[in-house]
Every structure is written in C-alpha cells, then in structure tokens.
N, C-alpha and C positions, 0 to 999 in steps of 0.2 A: 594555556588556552583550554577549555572548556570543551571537550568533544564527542561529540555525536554520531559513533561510528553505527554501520548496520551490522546488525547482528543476522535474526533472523528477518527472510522476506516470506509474506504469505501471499502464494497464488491462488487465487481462489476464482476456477473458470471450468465449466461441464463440457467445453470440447477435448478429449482426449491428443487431441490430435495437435492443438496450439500448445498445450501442458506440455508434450513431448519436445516440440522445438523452441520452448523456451528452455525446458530444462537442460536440452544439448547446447542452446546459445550460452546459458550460466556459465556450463564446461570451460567455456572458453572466455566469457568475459563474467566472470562472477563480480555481482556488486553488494557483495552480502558477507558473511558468512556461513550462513546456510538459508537454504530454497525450503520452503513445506509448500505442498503441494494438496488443497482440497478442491473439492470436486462440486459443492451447491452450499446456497447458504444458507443451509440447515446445520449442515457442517461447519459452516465459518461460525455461525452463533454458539453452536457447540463448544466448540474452538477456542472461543473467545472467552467464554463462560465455565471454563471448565466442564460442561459435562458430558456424560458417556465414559468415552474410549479417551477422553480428552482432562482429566479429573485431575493430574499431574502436575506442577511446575514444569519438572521434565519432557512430560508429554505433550506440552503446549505452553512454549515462551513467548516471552509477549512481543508480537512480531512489533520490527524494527517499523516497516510500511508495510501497507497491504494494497496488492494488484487485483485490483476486482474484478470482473466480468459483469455488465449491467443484464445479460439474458442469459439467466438461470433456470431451470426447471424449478417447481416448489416454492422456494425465496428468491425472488430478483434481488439483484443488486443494489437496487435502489432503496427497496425496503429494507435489506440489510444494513447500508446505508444510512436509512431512517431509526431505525432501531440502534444503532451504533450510537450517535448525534444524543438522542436522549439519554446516552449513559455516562456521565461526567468521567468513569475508570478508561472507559474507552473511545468520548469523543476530540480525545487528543494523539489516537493513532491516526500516520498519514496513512491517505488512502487516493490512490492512484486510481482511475479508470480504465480499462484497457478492456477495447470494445470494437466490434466492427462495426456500429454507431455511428454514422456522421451529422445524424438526427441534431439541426440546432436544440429540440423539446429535451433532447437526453441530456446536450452541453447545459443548457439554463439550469433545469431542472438538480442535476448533478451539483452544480456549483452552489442554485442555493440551500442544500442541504451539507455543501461545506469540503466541496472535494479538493484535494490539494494538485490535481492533476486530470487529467484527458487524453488518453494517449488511443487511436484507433491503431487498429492489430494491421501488424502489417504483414503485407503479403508473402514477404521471405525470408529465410532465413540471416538474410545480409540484414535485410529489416530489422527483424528482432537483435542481434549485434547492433546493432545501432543506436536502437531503441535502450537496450541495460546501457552502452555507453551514457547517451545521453542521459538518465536517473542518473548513473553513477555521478557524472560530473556537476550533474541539478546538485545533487547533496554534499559533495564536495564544497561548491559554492556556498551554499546554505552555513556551513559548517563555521568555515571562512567569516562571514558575515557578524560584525558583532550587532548587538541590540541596541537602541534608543539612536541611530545616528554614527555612533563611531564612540560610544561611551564606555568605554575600557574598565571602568570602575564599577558597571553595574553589578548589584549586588543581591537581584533577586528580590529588594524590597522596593516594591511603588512609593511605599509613604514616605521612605527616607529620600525621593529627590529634591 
C-alpha cells in the first residue's frame, strides 16, 4: 500500500500563547514527526519559498500539512492562502484552518480558495488533545482510502483507464 505518512506539520499562528499549548499537546499526542512552529505569513511565504533564514532543504521541509491561523498581523491567512493556490509547487499542500473564527464569511471564503479543513481553536488544553487526535485519525483514514472507488490497480495514469 501506498503511504502518506506526516512528516513535517507547520504551525503558522501569531498568538504565542495557542503555539505554546499546542506544542505541549504535540508532547503528548504528536501526529507528525516533527512541529515547526512560525509566527506570520510573511514567514510562512518565506518558509515556503525558501527565502531568508529559510534558503535550505534542511531548514525548511516541505511540510507534511499546514495549520494556519486566518488573523495575522502583515499577511493574513487568507492571502497567504491566496498566494499558495496560485503556485502549482504549493497549491497541493493540505492546509488546515485553525482559528477562533466562527465567521460563516471566513468558513465560505476559506473553502473557496481550497481549504482542506476548518478547525476553531479551542479553548483547552483537553481541546487541543483532541483536536491533533482528531487530524491524526482524518489522515489515518485518508491514508486507508484508495482512489477512483476501490480500484486497487490504479496506476497514476488517467488515460490508461
């Protein structure tokens, strides 16, 4: 079987304060191999692009998902978002929402720019446990699932069905 394990996850949210209790909930239910953790998306562009401090294979793998934050200082999320979508290298990274948004404007708008998820921040620490279970086992599933229906044979080529 064919699989899709997480490698790297990229947080990318300007409250110090949610960065820290997710990365103590990781601790304990990690669903990755490894957390990076940036701070606006100026940095995620960076990031994503190689540049700066970010120029490396090394210093920047090409995340497994990415947990966005849609209210950014500088780059929102959304535009980050937008800017991703136009880049054929990178609008096939998943990209999760994780917002204290329950804005339907932020759900619609998120979706049709292609998001693979919506998740509002939740309030505790039990929350966020819950909340990485919950991805872990979305991706689990996902993993599981084969393509076209249950076609075991698929082969990567559309023309040859």
């Amino acid at each position: 079987m064919f699989e899709h394990p997480i490698h790297t996850v990229l947080l990318v949210d300007d409250n110090p304060d949610d960065c820290e209790m997710i990365r103590e909930a990781w601790e304990e239910m990690p669903i990755g191999e490894n957390l990076r953790v940036l701070y606006d998306g100026i940095d995620l562009l960076d990031y994503l692009y190689r540049r700066g401090t970010y120029v490396t294979r090394e210093g920047a793998p090409r995340p497994s998902v990415i947990l966005l934050d849609l209210n950014m200082p500088f780059v929102s999320g959304e535009e980050v978002l937008a800017e991703m979508k136009k880049d054929l290298t990178l609008s096939c990274i998943p990209i999760v929402i994780l917002t204290t948004s329950k804005s339907p404007k932020d759900i619609f708008q998120t979706a049709r720019l292609g998001v693979n998820g919506f998740i509002q921040k939740p309030p505790t620490y039990s929350g966020y446990l819950q909340m990485l279970a919950n991805i872990r086992d979305h991706w689990a599933e996902i993993r599981t699932c084969s393509m076209f229906g249950g076609r075991e044979d698929w082969g990567g080529n559309l023309a040859r069905r």
